[in-house]
C-alpha distance (Angstrom), angle and dihedral (degrees) to the residues before:
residue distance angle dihedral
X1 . . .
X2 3.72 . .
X3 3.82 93.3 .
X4 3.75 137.1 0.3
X5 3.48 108.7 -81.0
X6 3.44 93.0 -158.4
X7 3.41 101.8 67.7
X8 4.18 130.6 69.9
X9 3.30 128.3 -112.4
X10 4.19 119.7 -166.9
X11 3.70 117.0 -131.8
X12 3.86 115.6 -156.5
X13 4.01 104.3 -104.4
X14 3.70 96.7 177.9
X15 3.92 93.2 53.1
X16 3.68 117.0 93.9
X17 3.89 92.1 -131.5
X18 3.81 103.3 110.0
X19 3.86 110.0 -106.5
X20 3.73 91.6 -121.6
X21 3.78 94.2 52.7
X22 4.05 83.9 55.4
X23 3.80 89.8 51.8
X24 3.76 80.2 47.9
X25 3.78 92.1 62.5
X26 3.33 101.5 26.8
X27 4.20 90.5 63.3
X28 4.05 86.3 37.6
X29 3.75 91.7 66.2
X30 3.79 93.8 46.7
X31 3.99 86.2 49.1
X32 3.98 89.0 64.2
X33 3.79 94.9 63.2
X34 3.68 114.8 108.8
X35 3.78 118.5 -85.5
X36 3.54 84.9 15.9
X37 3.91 91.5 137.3
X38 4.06 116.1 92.7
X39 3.67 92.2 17.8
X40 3.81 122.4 126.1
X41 3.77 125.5 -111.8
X42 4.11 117.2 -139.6
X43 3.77 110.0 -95.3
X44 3.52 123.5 -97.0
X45 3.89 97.0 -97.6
X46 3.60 88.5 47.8
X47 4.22 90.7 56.3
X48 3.71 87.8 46.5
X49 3.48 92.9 72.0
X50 4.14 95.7 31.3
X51 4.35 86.9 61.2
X52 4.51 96.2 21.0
X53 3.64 84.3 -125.4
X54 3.75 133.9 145.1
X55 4.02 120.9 -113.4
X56 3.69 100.7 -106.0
X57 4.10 83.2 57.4
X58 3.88 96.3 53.2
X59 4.01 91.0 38.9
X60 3.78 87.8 57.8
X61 3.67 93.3 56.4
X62 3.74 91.8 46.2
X63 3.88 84.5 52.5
X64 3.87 91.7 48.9
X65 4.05 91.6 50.8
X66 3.30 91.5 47.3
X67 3.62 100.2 50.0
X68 3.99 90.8 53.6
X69 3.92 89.7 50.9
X70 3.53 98.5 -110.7
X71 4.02 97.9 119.1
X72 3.81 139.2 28.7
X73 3.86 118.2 -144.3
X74 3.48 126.2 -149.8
X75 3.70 158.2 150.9
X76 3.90 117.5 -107.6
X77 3.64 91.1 3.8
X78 3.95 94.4 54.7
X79 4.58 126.8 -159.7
X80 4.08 103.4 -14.1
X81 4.30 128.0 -165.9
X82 3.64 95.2 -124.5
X83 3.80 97.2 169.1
X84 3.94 147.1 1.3
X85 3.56 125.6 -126.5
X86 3.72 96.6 -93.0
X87 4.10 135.3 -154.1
X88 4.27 112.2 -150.5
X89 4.04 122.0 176.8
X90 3.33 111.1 -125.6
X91 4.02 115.2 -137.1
X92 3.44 100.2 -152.9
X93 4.03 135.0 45.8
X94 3.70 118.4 -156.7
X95 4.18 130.6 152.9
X96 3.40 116.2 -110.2
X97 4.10 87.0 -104.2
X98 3.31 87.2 56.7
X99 3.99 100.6 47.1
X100 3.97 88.9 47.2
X101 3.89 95.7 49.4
X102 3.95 84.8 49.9
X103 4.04 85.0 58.2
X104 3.58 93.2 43.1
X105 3.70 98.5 -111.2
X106 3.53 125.6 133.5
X107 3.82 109.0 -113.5
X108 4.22 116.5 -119.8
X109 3.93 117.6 -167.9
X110 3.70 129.2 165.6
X111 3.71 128.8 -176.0
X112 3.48 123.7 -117.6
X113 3.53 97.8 168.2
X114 3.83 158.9 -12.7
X115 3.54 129.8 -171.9
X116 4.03 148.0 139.2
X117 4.18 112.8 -106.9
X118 3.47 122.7 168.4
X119 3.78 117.0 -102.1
X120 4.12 94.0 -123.6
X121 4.52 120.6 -171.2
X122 3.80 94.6 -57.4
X123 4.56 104.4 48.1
X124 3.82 82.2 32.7
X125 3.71 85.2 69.4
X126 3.31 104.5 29.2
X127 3.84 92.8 55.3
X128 4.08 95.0 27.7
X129 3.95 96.6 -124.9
X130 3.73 128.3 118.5
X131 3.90 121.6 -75.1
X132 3.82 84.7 -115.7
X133 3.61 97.5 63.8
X134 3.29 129.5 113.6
X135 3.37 124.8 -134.9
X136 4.12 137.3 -164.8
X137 3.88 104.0 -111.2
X138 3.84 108.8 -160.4
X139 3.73 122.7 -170.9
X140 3.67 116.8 -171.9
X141 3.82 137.1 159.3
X142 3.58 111.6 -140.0
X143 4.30 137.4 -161.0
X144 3.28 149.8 111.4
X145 3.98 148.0 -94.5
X146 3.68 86.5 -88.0
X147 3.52 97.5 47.5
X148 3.53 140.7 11.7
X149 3.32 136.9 -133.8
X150 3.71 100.1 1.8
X151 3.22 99.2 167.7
X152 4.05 150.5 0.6
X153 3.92 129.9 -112.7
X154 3.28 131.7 -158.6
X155 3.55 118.3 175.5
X156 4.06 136.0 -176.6
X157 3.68 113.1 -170.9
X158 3.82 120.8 -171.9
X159 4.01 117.9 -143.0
X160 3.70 88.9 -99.9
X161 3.99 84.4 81.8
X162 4.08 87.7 56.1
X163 3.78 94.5 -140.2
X164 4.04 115.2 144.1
X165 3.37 93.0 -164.5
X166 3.89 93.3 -109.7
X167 4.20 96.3 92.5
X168 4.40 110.3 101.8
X169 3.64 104.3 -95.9
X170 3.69 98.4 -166.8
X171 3.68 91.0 102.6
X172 3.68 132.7 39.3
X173 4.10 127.4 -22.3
X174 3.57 94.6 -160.2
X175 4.01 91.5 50.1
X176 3.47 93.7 42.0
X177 4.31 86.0 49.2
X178 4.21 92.1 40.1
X179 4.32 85.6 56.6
X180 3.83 85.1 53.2
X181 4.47 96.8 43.7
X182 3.18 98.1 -101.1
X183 4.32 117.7 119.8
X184 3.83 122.4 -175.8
X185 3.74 109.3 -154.5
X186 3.38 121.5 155.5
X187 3.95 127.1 15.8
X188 4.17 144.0 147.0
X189 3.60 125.1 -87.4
X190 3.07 141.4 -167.5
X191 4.12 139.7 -170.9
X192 3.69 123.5 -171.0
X193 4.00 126.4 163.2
X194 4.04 113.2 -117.0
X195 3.51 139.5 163.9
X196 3.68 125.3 -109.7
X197 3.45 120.7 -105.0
X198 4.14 139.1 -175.7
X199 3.87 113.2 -51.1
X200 3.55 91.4 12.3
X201 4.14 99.6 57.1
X202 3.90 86.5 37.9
X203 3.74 91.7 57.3
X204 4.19 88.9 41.1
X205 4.15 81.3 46.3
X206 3.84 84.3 -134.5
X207 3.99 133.0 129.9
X208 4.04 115.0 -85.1
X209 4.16 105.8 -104.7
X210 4.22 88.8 36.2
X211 3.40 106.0 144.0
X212 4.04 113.5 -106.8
X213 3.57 132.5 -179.3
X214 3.54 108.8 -134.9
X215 4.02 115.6 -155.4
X216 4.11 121.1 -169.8
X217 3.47 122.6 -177.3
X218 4.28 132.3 175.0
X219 4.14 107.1 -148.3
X220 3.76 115.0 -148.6
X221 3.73 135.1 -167.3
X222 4.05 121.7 -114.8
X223 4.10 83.8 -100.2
X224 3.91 85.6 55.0
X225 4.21 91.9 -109.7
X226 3.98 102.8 155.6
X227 4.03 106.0 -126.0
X228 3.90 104.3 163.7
X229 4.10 148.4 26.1
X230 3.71 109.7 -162.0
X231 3.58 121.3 -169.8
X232 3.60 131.6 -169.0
X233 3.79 147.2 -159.8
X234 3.72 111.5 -173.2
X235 3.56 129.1 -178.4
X236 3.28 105.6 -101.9
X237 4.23 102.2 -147.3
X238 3.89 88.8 44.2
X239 3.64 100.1 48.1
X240 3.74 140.0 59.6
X241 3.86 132.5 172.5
X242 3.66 117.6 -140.3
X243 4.03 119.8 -157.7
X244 3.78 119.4 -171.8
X245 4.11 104.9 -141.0
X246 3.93 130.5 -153.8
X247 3.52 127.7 -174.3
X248 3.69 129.7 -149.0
X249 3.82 129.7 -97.5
């Protein structure tokens, strides 16, 4: 078993996260222990009386893992670890304009928003610059003719990419940033599976707990100067990533 399923564990009942979606979590972080993977998960009487909840609550959970690949549900064999929340490098950057023209579709953006916030402790790390700083916040929901939106944007853009905030930003950041001297070519990504959640499934105009794969990436100059944070919301059942893998010899 994953976790003792003798033993209690409290679920926040005053918090306005839906007690499923804390089960969600809770079980997530015990699926990134090592060896994780083929191991069984307590039944779903058993996890009743772990979280105090009802049924339907616990078989919503079980839905939501199973929807972002993380468990395999069935008769006989009973609630399987499939897979652990994994990290992959990605080889190539491209903007989203750029990745849909590759597929031959015709790139859709709209602007939600644009704004100045202050970096604060956590962007002033990520994107080395001082807590003071202010960066270019840029909301957009992207897509294409085929579907629309696909996906969420949020990016934070330090004054290294020389953007004021005035330029159109319904095509490409990284165009728009190359006109002004400014190239991002290299960076760390990462790509988790989530569910969607308030603002973000509103925006997405998809059902709270939909699975979403979330994607965030920092952009960095050839001289390694941080210039962006990117993050992402994609619809999950209209998206895929695709990573091209080598192995050492």
């Amino acid at each position: 078993m994953l976790f003792n399923a003798d033993r209690r564990i409290a679920l926040d009942r005053a918090s306005p996260v839906p007690l499923y979606y804390q089960i969600y979590r809770i079980i997530s972080d015990y699926m990134k222990e090592p060896g994780a993977v083929g191991r069984k998960l307590p039944t779903e009487e058993a996890m009743m009386k772990v979280f105090d909840v009802s049924r339907a609550t616990v078989r919503r959970a079980l839905q939501a893992l199973e929807s972002s690949g993380q468990i395999s549900r069935s008769r006989g064999r009973g609630t399987i670890v499939t897979n652990n929340a994994s990290q992959e490098q990605l080889t190539t950057i491209r903007s989203f304009t750029e990745q849909m023209r590759l597929e031959s579709h015709v790139p859709i953006t709209k602007v939600v928003e644009v704004k100045r916030v202050k970096a604060g402790p956590e962007m002033a790390r990520i994107l080395q610059v001082s807590e003071e700083e202010e960066l270019l916040q840029v909301t957009r929901l992207r897509g294409n003719e085929s579907y629309f939106p696909l996906a969420l944007f949020i990016s934070f853009l330090t004054s290294r990419s020389n953007l004021t905030g005035k330029e159109n930003f319904e095509g490409s950041l990284y165009e728009l940033m190359r006109n002004k001297g400014t190239a991002v070519v290299e960076g760390d990504a990462i790509i988790e599976g989530r569910l969607a959640e308030g603002r973000i499934a509103k925006l997405l105009r998809i059902e709270e707990g939909a699975p979403i794969l979330y994607y965030e990436r920092v952009g960095c100059t050839a001289l390694g100067e941080h210039v962006e944070l990117v993050q992402c919301w994609y619809e999950a059942t209209h998206y895929k990533f695709r990573i091209h893998l080598t192995t050492k010899i």
